[in-house]
Structure formats: structure tokens, C-alpha cells
C-alpha positions in Angstrom: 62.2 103.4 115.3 65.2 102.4 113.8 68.5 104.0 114.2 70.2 105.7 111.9 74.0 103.9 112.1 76.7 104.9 109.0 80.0 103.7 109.1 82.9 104.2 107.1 85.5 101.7 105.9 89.1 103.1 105.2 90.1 99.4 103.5 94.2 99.0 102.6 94.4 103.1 103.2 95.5 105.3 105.9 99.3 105.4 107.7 98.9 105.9 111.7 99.5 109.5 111.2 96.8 109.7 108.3 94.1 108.4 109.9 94.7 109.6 113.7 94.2 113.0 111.5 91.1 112.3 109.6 90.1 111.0 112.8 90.8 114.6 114.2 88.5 116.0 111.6 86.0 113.5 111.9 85.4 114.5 115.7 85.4 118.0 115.3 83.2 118.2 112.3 80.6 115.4 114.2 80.6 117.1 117.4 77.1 116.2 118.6 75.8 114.1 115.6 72.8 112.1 117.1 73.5 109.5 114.4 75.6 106.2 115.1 78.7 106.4 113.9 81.8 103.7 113.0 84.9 104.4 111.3 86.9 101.3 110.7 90.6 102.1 110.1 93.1 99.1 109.1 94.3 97.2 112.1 97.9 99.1 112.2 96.1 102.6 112.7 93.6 101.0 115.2 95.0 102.1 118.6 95.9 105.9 117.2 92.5 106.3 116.0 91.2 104.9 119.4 92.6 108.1 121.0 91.5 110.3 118.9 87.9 108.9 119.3 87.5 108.5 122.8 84.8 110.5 124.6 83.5 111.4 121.2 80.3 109.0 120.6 81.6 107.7 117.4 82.6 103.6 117.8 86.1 102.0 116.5 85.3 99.2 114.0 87.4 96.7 112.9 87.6 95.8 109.1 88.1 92.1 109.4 88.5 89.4 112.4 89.8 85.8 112.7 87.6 82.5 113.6 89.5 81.7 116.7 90.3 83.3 119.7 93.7 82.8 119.8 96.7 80.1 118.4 98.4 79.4 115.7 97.3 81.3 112.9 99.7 83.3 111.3 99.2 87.1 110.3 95.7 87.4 111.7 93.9 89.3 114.4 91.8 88.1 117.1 88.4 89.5 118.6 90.2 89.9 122.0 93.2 91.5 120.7 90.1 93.7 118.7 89.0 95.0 122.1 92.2 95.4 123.9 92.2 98.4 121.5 89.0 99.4 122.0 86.9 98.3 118.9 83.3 98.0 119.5 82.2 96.7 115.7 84.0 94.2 113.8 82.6 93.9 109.7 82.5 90.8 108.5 81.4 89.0 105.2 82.4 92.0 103.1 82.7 91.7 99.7 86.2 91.9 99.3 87.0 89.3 102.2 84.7 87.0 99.8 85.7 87.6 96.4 89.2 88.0 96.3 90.2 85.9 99.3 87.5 83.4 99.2 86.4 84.0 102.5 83.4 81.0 102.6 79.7 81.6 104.4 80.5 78.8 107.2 83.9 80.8 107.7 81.8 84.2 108.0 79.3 82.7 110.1 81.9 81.1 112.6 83.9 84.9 113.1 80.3 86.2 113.5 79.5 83.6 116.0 82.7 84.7 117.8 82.5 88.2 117.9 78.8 88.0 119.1 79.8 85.9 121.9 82.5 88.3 123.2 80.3 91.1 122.9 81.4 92.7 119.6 78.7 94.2 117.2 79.3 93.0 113.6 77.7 94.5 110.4 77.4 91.6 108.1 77.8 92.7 104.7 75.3 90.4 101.7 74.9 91.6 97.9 75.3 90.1 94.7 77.7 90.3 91.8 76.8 92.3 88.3 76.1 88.8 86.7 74.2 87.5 89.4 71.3 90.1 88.6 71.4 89.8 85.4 70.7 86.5 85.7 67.8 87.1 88.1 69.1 85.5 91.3 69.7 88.3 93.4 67.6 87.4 96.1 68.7 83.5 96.1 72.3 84.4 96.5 71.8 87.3 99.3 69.3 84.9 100.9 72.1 82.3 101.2 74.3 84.5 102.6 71.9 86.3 105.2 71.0 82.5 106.1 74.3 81.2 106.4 76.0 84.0 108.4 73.0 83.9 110.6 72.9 80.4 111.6 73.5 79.6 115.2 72.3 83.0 115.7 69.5 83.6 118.5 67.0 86.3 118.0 68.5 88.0 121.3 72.0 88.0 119.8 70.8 89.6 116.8 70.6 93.1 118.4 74.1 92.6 117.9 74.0 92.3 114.3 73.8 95.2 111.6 73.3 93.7 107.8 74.8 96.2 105.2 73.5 95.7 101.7 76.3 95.8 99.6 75.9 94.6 95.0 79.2 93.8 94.8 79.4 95.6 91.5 78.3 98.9 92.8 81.2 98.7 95.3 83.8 101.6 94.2 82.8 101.6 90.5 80.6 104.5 90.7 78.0 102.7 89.8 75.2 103.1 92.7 71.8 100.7 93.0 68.4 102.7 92.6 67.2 103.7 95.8 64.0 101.9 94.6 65.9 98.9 93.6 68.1 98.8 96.9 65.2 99.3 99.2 64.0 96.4 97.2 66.8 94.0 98.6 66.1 95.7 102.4 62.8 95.1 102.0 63.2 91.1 101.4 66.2 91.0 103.7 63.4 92.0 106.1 60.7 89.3 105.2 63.7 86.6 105.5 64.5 87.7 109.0 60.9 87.8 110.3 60.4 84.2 108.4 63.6 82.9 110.3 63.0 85.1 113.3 60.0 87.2 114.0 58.0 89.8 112.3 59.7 92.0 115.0 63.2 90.9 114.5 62.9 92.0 110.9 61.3 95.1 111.6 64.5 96.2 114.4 67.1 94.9 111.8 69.5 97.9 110.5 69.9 97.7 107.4 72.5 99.8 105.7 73.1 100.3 101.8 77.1 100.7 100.6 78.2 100.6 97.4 79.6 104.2 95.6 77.7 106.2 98.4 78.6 110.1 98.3 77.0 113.1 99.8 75.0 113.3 95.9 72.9 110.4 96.3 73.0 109.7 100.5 69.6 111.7 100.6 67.6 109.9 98.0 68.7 106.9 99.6 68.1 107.6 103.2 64.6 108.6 102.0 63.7 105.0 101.1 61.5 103.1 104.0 63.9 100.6 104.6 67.7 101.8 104.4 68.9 102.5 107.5 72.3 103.8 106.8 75.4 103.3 104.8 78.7 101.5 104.7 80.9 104.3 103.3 84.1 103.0 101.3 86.0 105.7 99.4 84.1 108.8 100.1 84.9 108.1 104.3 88.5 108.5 103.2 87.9 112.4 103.3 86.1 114.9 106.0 84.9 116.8 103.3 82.8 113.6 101.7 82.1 111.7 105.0 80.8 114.7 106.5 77.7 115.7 104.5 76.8 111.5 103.8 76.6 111.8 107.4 74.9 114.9 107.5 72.4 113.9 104.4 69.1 115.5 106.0 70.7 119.0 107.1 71.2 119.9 103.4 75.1 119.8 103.2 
């Protein structure tokens, strides 16, 4: 049985103050949620929301890592200096990090490579752009990228791993995949891993869906044999939206 793991990405928002609030309400509203949970402030807000986190069951993510442990690499952040805070879940691959900073698969699979190795979970986030389906090539281009941010990856270290389904062009456009269509992409995300893998490893995977998730469709989408979760963008920026995605099978 898989578990159930939804996460929410606060992106560019959130001062210290902000977030070490939403945090507040995020605790007290979750208080004895079975469910994983991540919340993944940006990096300046990262040690207040620690605080406000600790002892509560829900895990610190970080939005975004670097390739190297350490050196000279101007304005990033490393996986140690990740955990010295108290991050648990770094994601990578997003679609952001690719498109707009031209963040490569060898790159991605090199920070995932890293953070597996120091312990870190990661949530590896593959999807397609709106012209990529139309021309037909979904599953080629999210292949490529399940296959290249795997590579060097054993089947043990894989427990590590969370893939989150993300079409690029449902991401914050309101637009959201079918549940039918998105269970679609789960559903051969699954029958690559137990090709590279095993039938097994494929089953285990988590699998989350993201892209314009909100308490109105987080149901229907849970209900779908092979989504396992979301990656919640804008509607994890409030309590009163995060609250009943999270909450999706107690009617809220």
C-alpha cells in the first residue's frame, strides 16, 4: 500500500514572518493527519519554518539544491547546508528549474544523485509542455526525463525517491489534466520503472500529480488508481486551500 505524501511548494513567496505563520496554521489545522506531509518554503524562511514544524510530523522540503557539496559556486545552496536546517526533502527537476533556467537532465540527475547519497528524499518532478502533447510525444519526453534523472540510481536508493507528475502547462494556469488522462502518465511512469527496475519497484513508486491542484478537483484525482498525492503550488500558499487538498477524503 502506497502512501499517501502531498507536499506544497511556496516558490519566490513567503517573508520569514509569512511563512513561520502559515506554518503556524498548517500545524494546528494538521494536527494528527496520518498523511505525509512537506511544505517547502524558499531557502531564507527555511530555519523559521523548521521551528514551527518540529515535533509536528510534517517534513521541511527544500525547493531547489546544488550539484556539489560545497566550493565555489556562487549564490547556491548545498545539501549539507539543507540539513543543517533540518530539511528532510529536497525537489528537484521542477518545471521551473527546467524551463526558465535551463536546468539540463544530467544536471538534475547529478543533484539527485547527491542528495540521495546524504540521505535526503527528493521528489523528482517529469511532465510535458502544452505543445509537446499536442504533438503526441508525451510519453517520449517524460520517459527521457524519468530515465535520465534516474540513472545511477539503485533500486534500494529509490525508496528515496518520490516522482511528481507535473504537464508543464497545467502548472498555475488553471488548467488541470483529466484525472483519467493524468493517471494515464502514472500509469506508464509505472511500467517504465518496473522495465528499468522491477515489477515491484514500479508498484512502491509515489507518484504525485501537481499542476492547478485545489481542494475542487483533489478528490477526483486522488480517486484514480495510480496518483498518489500532489505537489501543491499556489493553493499551499493559504491554510484555507492547503487544508481540505490535504484533507480531500473527509469531505472538506
Amino acid at each position: 500500500m502506497r502512501t499517501v505524501f502531498i507536499a506544497g511548494n511556496w516558490k519566490m513567496h513567503k517573508t520569514r514572518r509569512e511563512a513561520a505563520a502559515l506554518a503556524d496554521a498548517l500545524v494546528k489545522a494538521l494536527s494528527g493527519e496520518k498523511k505525509k506531509i512537506m511544505l517547502a518554503p524558499p531557502f531564507t524562511a527555511l530555519a523559521a519554518v523548521a521551528e514551527r514544524l518540529s515535533g509536528s510530523g510534517i517534513l521541511l522540503g527544500a525547493q531547489n539544491c546544488a550539484p556539489e557539496e560545497q566550493g565555489a559556486h556562487t549564490g547556491e545552496v548545498s545539501v549539507l547546508m539543507l540539513k543543517d536546517v533540518g530539511v528532510r526533502v529536497v525537489i528537484l527537476g521542477h518545471s521551473e528549474r527546467r524551463h526558465i533556467y535551463r536546468e539540463w537532465d544530467e544536471l538534475i540527475n547529478k543533484k539527485l544523485r547527491l542528495a540521495v547519497q546524504q540521505g535526503l528524499e527528493v521528489v523528482l518532478c517529469v511532465g510535458e509542455t502544452q505543445a509537446e502533447r499536442e504533438q503526441g510525444v508525451t510519453n517520449k519526453v517524460v520517459g527521457q526525463q524519468v530515465h535520465s534523472g534516474l540513472a545511477g540510481v539503485s533500486e534500494e536508493q529509490l525508496a528515496g525517491v518520490t516522482i511528481a507528475y507535473e504537464p508543464v502547462w497545467a502548472i498555475g494556469t488553471g488548467k488541470t489534466a483529466t484525472p483519467s488522462d493524468a493517471d494515464e502518465v502514472h500509469r506508464f511512469i509505472r511500467s517504465l520503472l518496473a522495465e528499468k527496475y522491477s515489477s515491484g519497484a514500479g508498484e512502491r513508486m509515489v507518484i504525485q500529480y501537481g499542476g492547478s491542484v485545489k481542494p475542487g478537483n483533489a478528490a477526483e484525482l486522488m480517486a484514480m488508481p495510480n496518483i498518489d498525492g500532489f505537489l501543491v503550488g499556489g493553493a499551499s500558499l493559504a491554510a484555507e486551500s492547503f487544508v481540505p487538498i490535504v484533507q480531500f477524503d473527509k469531505g472538506a
